[in-house]
PAROTI-831025 format. One line per 2 residues: number of its first residue (from 1); for each residue x, y, z of C-alpha. Coordinates in nm, 3 decimals. Layout:
<nodes>
NUM) X,Y,Z ~ ...
</nodes>
This chain:
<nodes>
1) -0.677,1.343,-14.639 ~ -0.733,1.045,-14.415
3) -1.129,0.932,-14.393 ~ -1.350,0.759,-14.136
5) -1.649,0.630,-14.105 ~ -1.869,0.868,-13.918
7) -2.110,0.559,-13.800 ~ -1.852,0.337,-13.679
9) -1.943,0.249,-13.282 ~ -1.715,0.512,-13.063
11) -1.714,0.526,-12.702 ~ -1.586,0.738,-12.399
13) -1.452,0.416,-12.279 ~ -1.233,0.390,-12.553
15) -1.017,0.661,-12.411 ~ -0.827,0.502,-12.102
17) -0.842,0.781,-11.866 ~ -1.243,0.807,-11.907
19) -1.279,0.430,-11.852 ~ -1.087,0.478,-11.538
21) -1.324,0.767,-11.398 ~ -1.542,0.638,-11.116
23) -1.921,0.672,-11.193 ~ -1.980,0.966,-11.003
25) -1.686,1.132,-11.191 ~ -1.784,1.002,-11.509
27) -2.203,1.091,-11.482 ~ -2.080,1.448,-11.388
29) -1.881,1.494,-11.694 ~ -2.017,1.290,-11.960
31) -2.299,1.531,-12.059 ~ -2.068,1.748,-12.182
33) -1.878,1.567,-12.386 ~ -1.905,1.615,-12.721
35) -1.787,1.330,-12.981 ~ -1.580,1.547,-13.275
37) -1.420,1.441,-13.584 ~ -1.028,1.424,-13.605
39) -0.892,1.492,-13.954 ~ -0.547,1.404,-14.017
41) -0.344,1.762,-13.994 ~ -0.655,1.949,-13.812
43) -0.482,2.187,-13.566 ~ -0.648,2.193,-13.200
45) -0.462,2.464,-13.118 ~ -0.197,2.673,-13.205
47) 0.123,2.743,-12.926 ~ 0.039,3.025,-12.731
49) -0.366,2.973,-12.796 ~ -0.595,2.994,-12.514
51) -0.751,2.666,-12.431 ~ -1.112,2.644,-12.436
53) -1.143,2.287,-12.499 ~ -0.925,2.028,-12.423
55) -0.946,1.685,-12.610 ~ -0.958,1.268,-12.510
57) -0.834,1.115,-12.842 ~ -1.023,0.773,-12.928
59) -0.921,0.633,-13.256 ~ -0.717,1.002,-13.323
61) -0.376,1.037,-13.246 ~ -0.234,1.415,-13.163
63) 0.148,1.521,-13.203 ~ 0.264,1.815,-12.962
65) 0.506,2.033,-13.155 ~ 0.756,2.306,-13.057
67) 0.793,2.577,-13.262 ~ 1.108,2.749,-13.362
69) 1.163,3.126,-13.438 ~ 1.318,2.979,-13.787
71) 0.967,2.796,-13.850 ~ 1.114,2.471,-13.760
73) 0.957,2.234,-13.551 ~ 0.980,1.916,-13.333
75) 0.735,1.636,-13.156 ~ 0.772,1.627,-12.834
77) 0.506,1.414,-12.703 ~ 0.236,1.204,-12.886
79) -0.129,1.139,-12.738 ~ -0.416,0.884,-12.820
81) -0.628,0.662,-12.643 ~ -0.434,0.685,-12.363
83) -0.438,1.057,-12.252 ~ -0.584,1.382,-12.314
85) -0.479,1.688,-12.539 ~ -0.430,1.969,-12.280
87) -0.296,1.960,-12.007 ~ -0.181,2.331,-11.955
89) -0.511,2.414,-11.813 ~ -0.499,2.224,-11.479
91) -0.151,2.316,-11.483 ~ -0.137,2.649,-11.407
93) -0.207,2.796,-11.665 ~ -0.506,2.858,-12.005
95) -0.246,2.881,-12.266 ~ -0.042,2.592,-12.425
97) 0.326,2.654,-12.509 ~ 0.277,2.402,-12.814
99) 0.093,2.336,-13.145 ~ -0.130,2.012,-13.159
101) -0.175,1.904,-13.433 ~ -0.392,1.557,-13.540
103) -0.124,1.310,-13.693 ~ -0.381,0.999,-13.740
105) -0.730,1.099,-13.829 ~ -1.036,0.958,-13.642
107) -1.253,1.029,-13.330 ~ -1.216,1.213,-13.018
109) -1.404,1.344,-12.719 ~ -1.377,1.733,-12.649
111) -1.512,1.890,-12.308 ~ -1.479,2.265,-12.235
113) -1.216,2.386,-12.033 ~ -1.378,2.478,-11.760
115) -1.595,2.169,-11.714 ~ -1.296,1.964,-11.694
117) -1.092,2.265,-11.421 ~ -1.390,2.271,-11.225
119) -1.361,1.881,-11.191 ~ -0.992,1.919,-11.119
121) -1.024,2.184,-10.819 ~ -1.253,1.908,-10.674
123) -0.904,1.762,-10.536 ~ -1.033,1.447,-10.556
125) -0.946,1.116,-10.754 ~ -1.015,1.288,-11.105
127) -0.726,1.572,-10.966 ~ -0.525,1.244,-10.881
129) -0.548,1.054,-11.212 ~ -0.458,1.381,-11.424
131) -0.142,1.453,-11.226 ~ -0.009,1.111,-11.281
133) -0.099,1.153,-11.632 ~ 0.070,1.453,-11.653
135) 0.402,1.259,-11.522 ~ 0.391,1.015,-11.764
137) 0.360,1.253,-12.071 ~ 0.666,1.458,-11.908
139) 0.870,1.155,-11.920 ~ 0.800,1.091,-12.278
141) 0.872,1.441,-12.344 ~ 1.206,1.417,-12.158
143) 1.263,1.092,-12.290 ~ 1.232,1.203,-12.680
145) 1.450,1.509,-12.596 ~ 1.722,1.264,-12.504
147) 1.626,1.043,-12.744 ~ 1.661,1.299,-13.041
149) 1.990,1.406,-12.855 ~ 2.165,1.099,-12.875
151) 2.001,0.790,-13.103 ~ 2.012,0.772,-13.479
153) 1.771,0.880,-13.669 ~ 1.701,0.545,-13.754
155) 1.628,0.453,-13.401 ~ 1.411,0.739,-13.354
157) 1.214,0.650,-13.610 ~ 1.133,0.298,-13.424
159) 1.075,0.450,-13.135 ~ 0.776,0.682,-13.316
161) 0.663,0.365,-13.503 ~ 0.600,0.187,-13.202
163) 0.490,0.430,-13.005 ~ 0.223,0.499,-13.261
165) 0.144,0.167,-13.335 ~ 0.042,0.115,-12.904
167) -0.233,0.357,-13.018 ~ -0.364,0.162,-13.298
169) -0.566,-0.108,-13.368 ~ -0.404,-0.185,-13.685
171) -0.051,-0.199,-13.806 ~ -0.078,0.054,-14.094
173) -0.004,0.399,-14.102 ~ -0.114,0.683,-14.325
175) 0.192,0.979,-14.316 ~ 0.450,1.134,-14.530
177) 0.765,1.108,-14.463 ~ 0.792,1.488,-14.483
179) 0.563,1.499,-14.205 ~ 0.779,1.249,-14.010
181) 1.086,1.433,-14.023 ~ 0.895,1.761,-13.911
183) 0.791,1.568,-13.593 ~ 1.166,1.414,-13.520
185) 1.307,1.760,-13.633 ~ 1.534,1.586,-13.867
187) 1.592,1.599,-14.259 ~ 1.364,1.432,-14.506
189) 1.665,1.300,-14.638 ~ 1.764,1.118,-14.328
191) 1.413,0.941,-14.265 ~ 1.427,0.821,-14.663
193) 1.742,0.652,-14.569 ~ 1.614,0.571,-14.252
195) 1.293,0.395,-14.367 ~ 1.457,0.232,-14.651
197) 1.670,0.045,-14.380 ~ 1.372,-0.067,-14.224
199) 1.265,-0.190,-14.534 ~ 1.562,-0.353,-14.606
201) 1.558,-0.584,-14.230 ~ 1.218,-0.661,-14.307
203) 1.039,-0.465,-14.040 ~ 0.796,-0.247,-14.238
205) 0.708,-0.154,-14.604 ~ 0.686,0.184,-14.768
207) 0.540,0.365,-15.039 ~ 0.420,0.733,-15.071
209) 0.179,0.796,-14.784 ~ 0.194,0.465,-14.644
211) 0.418,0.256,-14.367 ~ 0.323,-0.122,-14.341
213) 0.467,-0.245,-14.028 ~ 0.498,-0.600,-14.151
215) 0.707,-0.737,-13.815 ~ 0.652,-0.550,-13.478
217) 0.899,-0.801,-13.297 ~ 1.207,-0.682,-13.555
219) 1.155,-0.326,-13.439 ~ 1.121,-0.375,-13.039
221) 1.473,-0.562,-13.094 ~ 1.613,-0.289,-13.332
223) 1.467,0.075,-13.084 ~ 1.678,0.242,-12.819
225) 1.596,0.219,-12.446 ~ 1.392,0.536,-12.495
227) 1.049,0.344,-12.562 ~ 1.097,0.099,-12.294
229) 1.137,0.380,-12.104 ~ 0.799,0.528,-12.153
231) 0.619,0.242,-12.182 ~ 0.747,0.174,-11.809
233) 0.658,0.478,-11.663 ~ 0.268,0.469,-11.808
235) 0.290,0.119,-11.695 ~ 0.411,0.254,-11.340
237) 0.194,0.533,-11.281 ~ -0.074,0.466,-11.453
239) -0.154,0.084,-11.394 ~ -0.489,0.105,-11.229
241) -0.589,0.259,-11.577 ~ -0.497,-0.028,-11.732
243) -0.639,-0.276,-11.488 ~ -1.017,-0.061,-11.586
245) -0.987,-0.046,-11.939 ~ -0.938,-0.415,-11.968
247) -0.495,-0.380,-12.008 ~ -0.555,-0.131,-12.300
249) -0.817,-0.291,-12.485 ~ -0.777,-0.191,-12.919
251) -0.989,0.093,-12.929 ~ -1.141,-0.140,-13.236
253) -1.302,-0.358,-13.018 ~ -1.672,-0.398,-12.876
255) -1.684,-0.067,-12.652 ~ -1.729,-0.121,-12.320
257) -2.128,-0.101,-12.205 ~ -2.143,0.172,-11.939
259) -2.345,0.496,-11.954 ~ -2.334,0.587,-12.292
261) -2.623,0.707,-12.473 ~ -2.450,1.035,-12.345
263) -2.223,1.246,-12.574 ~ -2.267,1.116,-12.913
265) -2.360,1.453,-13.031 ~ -2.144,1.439,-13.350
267) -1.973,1.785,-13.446 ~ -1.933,1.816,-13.785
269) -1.785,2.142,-13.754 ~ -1.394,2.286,-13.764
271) -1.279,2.213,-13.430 ~ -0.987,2.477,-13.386
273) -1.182,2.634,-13.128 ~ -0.981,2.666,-12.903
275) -0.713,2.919,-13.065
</nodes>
């Protein structure tokens, strides 16, 4: 189980979409968030689970999943720094139609449901922001359907790499390759051959547990379109964010100074509540 140092310096401002929250926005909901620990294969909730929490991912990352009647499963989005875990709720809907599940253990900020709905229904800039969120994490959705479609296995597993790595600070990842084939919905087999590939050109190193991405550059020349594609369409829609938080600063880096003294009430607790 992945480990983390409970007094390392967090901050809302880590997580792009609350850096890019005007102050009004930002005074009105940062009393109530609440600064949780994300352990690598926590579930946040389960698909079909009511939400009564939804999550802004700081040094976590969070992998969506479909289930299948079978018990097999498939990523279809990813979320860190740069987004928030539930979006169903402003969406029509309190239920989620997918599992999250924490794929990179760290620190996130939760805030009930209905803090963040009553925000929402505001219809103002914080209604604005989430919507073109919600665009960009539907085009990396549609995106990795296609992607699984029609790209090697191989391939996909550049696109994840990178894609994950965007969310880092580092270039080392902690994950089985059993649990990387669950998310591409693809044999173990296939990402052993895959990987070793990889580790053949050069790009990364393996061993149990462990992915070294030794050169970044190798792998943006060796993915599909797919993750230009979504890197475009954040870029596109969600450029102001960018422009706030500093063009994505690593989340490792001194946190921005604005009103926080708020929300570092740690919970040390389970955090599947919202199931």
């Amino acid at each position: 189980m992945q480990e983390f140092d409970m007094d390392s310096p967090i901050d809302p401002n880590q997580n792009h979409l609350l850096a890019a929250l005007l102050d009004t926005e930002f005074d009105r909901l940062a009393p109530y968030l609440e600064l949780v620990p994300m352990l690598l294969g926590d579930v946040l909730y389960e698909s079909g689970g009511k939400l009564q929490y939804v999550y802004f991912p700081v040094t976590a990352i969070v992998s969506l999943h479909y289930l299948l009647e079978n018990g097999g499963s498939s990523e279809i989005a990813g979320v860190g720094n740069e987004g928030l875990v539930g979006i169903s709720l402003f969406m029509g809907g309190d239920t989620t139609p997918s599992r999250a599940i924490v794929q990179t253990g760290g620190h996130g900020y939760r805030l009930k449901a209905h803090i963040l709905l009553e925000e929402f229904n505001r219809a103002g800039p914080v209604l604005r922001l989430l919507l073109r969120y919600t665009q960009a994490l539907i085009t990396q959705m549609s995106q990795t359907a296609v992607c699984n479609r029609h790209h090697s296995v191989e391939q996909q597993l550049c696109r994840w790499l990178l894609l994950t790595l965007d969310r880092m600070s580092g270039n080392d990842l902690t994950i089985t390759q059993e649990l990387i084939a669950n998310m591409l919905g693809v044999r173990r087999e296939g990402v052993t051959e895959a990987a070793g590939r990889l580790q053949n050109y050069g790009f990364i190193s393996y061993r149990r547990g462990h992915i070294h991405v030794i050169n970044r550059v190798g792998l943006e020349e060796h993915v599909c379109e797919c993750y230009g594609v979504v890197k475009k369409e954040f870029a596109r829609l969600l450029s102001d964010v960018l422009q706030r938080q500093g063009k994505a600063i690593p989340v490792a880096s001194a946190p921005i100074v604005r009103k926080t003294g708020y929300a570092q009430n740690s919970v040390q607790s389970n955090i599947q509540g919202c199931i």
